[in-house]
C-alpha positions in Angstrom: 44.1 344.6 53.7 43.4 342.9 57.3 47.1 342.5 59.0 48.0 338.8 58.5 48.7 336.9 61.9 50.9 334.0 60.1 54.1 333.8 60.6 56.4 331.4 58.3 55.5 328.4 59.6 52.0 327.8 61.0 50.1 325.4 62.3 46.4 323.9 61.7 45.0 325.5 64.2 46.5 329.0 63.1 45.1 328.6 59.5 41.4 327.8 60.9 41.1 330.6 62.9 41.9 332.9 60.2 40.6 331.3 57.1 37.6 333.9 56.7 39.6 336.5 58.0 42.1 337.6 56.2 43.2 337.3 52.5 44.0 334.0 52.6 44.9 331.7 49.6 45.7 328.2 50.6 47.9 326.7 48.0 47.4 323.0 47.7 50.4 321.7 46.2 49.8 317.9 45.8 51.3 315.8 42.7 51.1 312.7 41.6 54.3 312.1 43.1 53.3 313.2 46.6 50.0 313.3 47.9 48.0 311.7 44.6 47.9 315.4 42.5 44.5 316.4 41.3 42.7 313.8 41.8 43.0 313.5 45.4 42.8 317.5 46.1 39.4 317.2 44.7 38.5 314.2 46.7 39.3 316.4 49.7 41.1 319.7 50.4 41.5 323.0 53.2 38.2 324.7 51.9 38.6 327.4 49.7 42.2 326.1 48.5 43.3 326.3 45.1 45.3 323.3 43.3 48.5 323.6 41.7 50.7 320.6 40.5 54.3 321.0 41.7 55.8 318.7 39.3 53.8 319.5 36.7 53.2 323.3 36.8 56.3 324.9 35.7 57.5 325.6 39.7 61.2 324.5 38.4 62.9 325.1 35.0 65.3 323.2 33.8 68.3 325.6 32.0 71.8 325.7 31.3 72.5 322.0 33.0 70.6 322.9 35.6 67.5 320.8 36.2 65.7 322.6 39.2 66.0 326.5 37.6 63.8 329.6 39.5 61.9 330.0 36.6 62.0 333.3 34.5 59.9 336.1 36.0 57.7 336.3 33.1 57.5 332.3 33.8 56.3 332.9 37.0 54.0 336.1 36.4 52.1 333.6 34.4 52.1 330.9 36.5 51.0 333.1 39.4 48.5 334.8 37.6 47.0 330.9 36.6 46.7 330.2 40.1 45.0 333.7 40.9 47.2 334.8 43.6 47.1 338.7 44.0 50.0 341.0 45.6 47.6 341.6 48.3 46.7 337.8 49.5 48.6 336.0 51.7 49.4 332.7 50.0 49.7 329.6 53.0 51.8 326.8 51.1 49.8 323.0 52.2 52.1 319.9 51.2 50.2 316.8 51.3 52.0 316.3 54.6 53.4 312.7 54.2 57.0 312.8 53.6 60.1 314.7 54.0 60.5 315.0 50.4 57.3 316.5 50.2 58.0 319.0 52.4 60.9 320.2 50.4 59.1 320.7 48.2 56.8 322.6 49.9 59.8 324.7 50.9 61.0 325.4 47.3 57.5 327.0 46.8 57.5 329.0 49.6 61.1 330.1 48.3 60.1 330.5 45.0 57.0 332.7 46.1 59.2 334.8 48.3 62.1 334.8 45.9 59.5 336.4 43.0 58.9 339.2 45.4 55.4 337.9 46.9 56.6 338.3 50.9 53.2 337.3 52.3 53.5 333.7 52.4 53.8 330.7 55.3 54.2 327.2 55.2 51.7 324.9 56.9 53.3 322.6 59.1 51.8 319.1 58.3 49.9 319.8 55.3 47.0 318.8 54.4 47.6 315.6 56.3 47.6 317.2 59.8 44.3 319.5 58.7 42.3 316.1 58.1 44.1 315.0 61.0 42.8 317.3 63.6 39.0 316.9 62.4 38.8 319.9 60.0 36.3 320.4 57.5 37.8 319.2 53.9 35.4 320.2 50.7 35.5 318.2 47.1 35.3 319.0 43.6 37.4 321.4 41.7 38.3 323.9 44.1 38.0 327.9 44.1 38.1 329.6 41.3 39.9 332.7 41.4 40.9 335.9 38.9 43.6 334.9 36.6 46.3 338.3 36.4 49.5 338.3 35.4 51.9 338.7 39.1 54.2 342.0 39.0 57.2 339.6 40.1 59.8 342.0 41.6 63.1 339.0 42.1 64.6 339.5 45.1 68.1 338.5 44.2 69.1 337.9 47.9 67.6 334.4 48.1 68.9 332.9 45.4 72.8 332.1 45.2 74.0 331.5 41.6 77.1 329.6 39.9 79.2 332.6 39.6 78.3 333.3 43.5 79.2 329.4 44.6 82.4 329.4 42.6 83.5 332.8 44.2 82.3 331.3 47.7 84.7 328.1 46.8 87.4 330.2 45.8 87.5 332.5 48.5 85.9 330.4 51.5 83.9 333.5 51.9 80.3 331.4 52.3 79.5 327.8 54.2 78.1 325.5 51.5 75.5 322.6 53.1 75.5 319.9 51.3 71.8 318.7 51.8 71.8 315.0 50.6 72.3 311.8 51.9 76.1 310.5 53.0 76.3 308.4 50.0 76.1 311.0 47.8 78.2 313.7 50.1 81.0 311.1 49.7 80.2 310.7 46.1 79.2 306.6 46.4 75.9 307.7 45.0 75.3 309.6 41.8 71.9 311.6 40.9 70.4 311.1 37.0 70.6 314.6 37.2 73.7 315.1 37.9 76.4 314.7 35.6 79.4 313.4 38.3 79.3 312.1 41.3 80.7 314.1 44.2 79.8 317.3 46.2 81.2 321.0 45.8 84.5 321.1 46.8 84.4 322.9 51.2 81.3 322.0 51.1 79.8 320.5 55.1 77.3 318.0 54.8 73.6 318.7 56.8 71.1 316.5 55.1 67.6 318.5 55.1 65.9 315.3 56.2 67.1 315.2 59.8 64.8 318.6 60.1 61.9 316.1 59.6 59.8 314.0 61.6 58.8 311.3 59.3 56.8 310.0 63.0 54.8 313.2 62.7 55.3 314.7 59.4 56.4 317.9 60.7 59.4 319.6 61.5 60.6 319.3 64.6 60.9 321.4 67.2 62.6 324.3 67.4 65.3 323.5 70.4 65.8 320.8 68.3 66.2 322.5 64.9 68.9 325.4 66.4 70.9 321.7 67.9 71.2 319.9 64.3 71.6 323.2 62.5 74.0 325.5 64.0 76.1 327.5 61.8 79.0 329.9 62.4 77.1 333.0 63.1 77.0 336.2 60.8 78.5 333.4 58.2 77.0 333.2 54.7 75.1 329.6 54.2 74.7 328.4 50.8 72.5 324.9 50.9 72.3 322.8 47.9 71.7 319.6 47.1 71.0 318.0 43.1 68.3 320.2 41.9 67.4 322.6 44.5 64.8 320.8 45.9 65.5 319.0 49.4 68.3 321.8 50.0 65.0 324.2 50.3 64.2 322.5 53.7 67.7 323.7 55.2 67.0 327.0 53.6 63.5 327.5 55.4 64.7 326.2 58.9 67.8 328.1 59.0 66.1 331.6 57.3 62.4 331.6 57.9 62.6 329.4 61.4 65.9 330.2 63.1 66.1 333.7 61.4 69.4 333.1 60.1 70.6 336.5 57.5 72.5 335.5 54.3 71.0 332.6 53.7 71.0 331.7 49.7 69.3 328.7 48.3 71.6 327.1 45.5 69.0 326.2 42.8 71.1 324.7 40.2 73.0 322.4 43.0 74.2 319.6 41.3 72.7 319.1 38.5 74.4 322.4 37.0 77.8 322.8 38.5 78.2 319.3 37.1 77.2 320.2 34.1 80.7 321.9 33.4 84.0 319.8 33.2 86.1 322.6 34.5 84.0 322.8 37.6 85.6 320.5 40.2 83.9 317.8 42.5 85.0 316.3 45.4 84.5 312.6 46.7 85.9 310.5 49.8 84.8 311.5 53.8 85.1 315.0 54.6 
């Protein structure tokens, strides 16, 4: 295998210069909600990308209240294997690039990829938005077809922070818990469908993951600016969350893949599953 040059987050120009090069599988991860889904990937994509729907796919589960669950690994082995990405290929994640949301969710694929043991992966920063953007090449029609194997998924359990972990971080004030959402819902003015109270996680600080966006740009922004708005007590456990594990996937990639930040755990079931128990308790009011 060639030695990848990506690091977590690249750019356009990164991916064109080594598209051809290396092992690369662009994942184009457009849905109806964001970006138009199928239909526009085949109207135009990163040549040679492969299509995978992330609201439709199976990228979240929903289990045990929780409505944004890392899937099973035999969930994911198939799911992986659909798409045809291979141990050896170095998967570059391409949101549709026109929305902060969409980024997220972006992020909780690159989590997910890195979580089910497959390390090789980046982020491109813009999407598919910023390729088109910059005057590169797009190709129609289906897409690349590629070999379809089950994914040995080998879950790295050091990504992923679950209930028992966030109740032992809220007992013992032993983690930071983020609170990625908006101010209405920190406070507990604004209540989620998915989750079953209003309110955050009792300690928790509130970051939302959208202030990492550029909604001028669609990108992050830059780095000076990312260490400013996310500073954390360092050597500190961070714990983000938010309802379903989705927008809380943006704090986890700026503060773990961009700022390097150790002991960073994404809360996947958030909201949506530590409301789920009565005995769990929720806070509300200004911090």
């Amino acid at each position: 295998m060639v030695p990848s040059p990506f690091s977590p987050l690249v750019s356009v120009g990164d991916l064109a210069s080594a598209l051809g090069q290396h092992a690369t599988l662009v994942l184009d991860i457009r849905s109806a909600v964001d970006g138009g889904g199928r239909a526009a990937f085949e109207a135009g994509h990163i040549p040679g990308a492969v299509h995978t729907d992330y609201v439709q796919d199976g990228w979240r589960a929903t289990r045990g209240g929780g409505a944004g669950m890392l899937p099973e690994p035999e969930a994911l082995s198939a799911l992986f294997g659909r798409i045809g990405i291979e141990p050896g290929t170095h998967v570059v994640v391409a949101p549709a690039g026109v929305s902060s949301g969409d980024f997220s969710a972006a992020a909780r694929v690159y989590w997910t990829l890195k979580t089910a043991g497959h390390t090789a992966v980046s982020l491109l920063d813009g999407g598919t938005a910023a390729w088109a953007a910059a005057g590169q090449p797009l190709e129609t029609g289906p897409g690349a077809s590629r070999p379809a194997n089950p994914y040995p998924v080998l879950i790295d359990a050091s990504l992923r922070a679950t209930v028992d972990q966030v109740e032992q971080a809220v007992r013992e004030g032993s983690a930071t818990l983020v609170d990625t959402r908006n101010l209405e819902s920190f406070e507990g003015r604004e209540q989620s469908k998915q989750a079953a109270r209003a309110g955050r996680i009792p300690g928790s600080v509130h970051q939302p993951g959208a202030r990492a966006y550029d909604p001028a740009t669609n990108r992050l922004r830059p780095r000076p600016e990312l260490e400013s708005l996310f500073a954390t007590e360092p050597g500190r456990p961070v714990i983000p969350f938010c309802n379903t594990g989705q927008q809380a996937a943006t704090n986890w990639f700026v503060l773990s893949e961009v700022l390097g930040q150790p002991a960073v755990r994404l809360y996947d079931g958030s909201m949506s599953e530590w409301t789920a128990d009565p005995a769990r308790p929720v806070v509300t009011g200004g911090a």
